[in-house]
N, C-alpha and C positions, 0 to 999 in steps of 0.2 A: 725663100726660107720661111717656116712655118715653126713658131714657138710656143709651149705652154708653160707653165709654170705649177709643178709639182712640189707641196712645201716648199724645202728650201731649193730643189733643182730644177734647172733651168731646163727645158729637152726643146733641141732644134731641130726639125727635117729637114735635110739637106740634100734635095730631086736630084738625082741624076739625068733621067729622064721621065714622061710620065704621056701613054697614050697608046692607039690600039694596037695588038698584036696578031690578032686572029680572027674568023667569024665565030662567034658562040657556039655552032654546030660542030666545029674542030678542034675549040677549047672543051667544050665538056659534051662530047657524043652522044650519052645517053640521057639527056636533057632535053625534052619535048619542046619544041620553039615556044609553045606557046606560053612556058613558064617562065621566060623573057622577058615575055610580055605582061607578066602579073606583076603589080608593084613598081612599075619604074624609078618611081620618085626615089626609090630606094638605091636604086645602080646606077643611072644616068646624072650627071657627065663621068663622076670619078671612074666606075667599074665599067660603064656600059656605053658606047655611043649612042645618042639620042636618034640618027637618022641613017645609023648606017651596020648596024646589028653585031658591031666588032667589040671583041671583050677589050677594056681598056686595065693597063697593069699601071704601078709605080716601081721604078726602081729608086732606093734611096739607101742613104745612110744615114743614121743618129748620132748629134753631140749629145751628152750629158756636163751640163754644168753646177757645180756646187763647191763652197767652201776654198774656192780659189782653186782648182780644180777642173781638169777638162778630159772625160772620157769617151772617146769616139767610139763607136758603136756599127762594125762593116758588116754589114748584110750578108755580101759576096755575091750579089747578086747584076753586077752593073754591066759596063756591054766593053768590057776589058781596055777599059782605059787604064793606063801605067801612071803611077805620075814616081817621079824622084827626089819627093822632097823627106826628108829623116827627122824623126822629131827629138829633142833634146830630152834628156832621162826627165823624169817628171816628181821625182823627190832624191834625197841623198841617204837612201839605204843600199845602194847597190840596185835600185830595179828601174829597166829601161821603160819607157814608156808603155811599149807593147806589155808589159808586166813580166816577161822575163827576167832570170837574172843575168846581169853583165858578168862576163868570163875575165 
């Protein structure tokens, strides 16, 4: 996990996973190889493999923490993992976590 600290809130990233997905030539087709090649320092390791010319992604999700306070932040983008844990309502106005209101 990877944290900053904005004023008072806390932001965590929390990888689901994170590394390559495709060659560069079949993530962005109309992208001349050799503009890959300009700048690496800029794409390799996060975006770019250094020795094997694959685009590298992250999937993740964001906490937000502040003021005793905890709001997650889902992408939707993860590789369909389930999980079944329910979170408890997160104030007493009637509203559940997700920020719905309870029926």
């Amino acid at each position: 996990m990877h944290e900053i600290q904005l004023g008072d809130v806390t932001v965590t990233r929390v990888e689901e996973t994170h590394g390559p997905i495709m060659p560069t030539g079949a993530f962005f087709p109309t992208i001349a190889a050799y503009a890959w090649r300009t700048g690496p320092e800029l794409l390799t390791p996060d975006h770019l493999g250094a020795d094997d010319d694959m685009v590298h992604v992250a999937m993740q999700t964001w906490l937000l923490r502040s003021e005793g306070r905890t709001i997650l932040v889902d992408t939707a983008v993860g590789n369909d993992t389930r999980t079944t844990t329910a979170s408890p309502p997160c104030t007493s106005t009637g509203r559940s976590s997700c920020g719905r209101t309870r029926m």
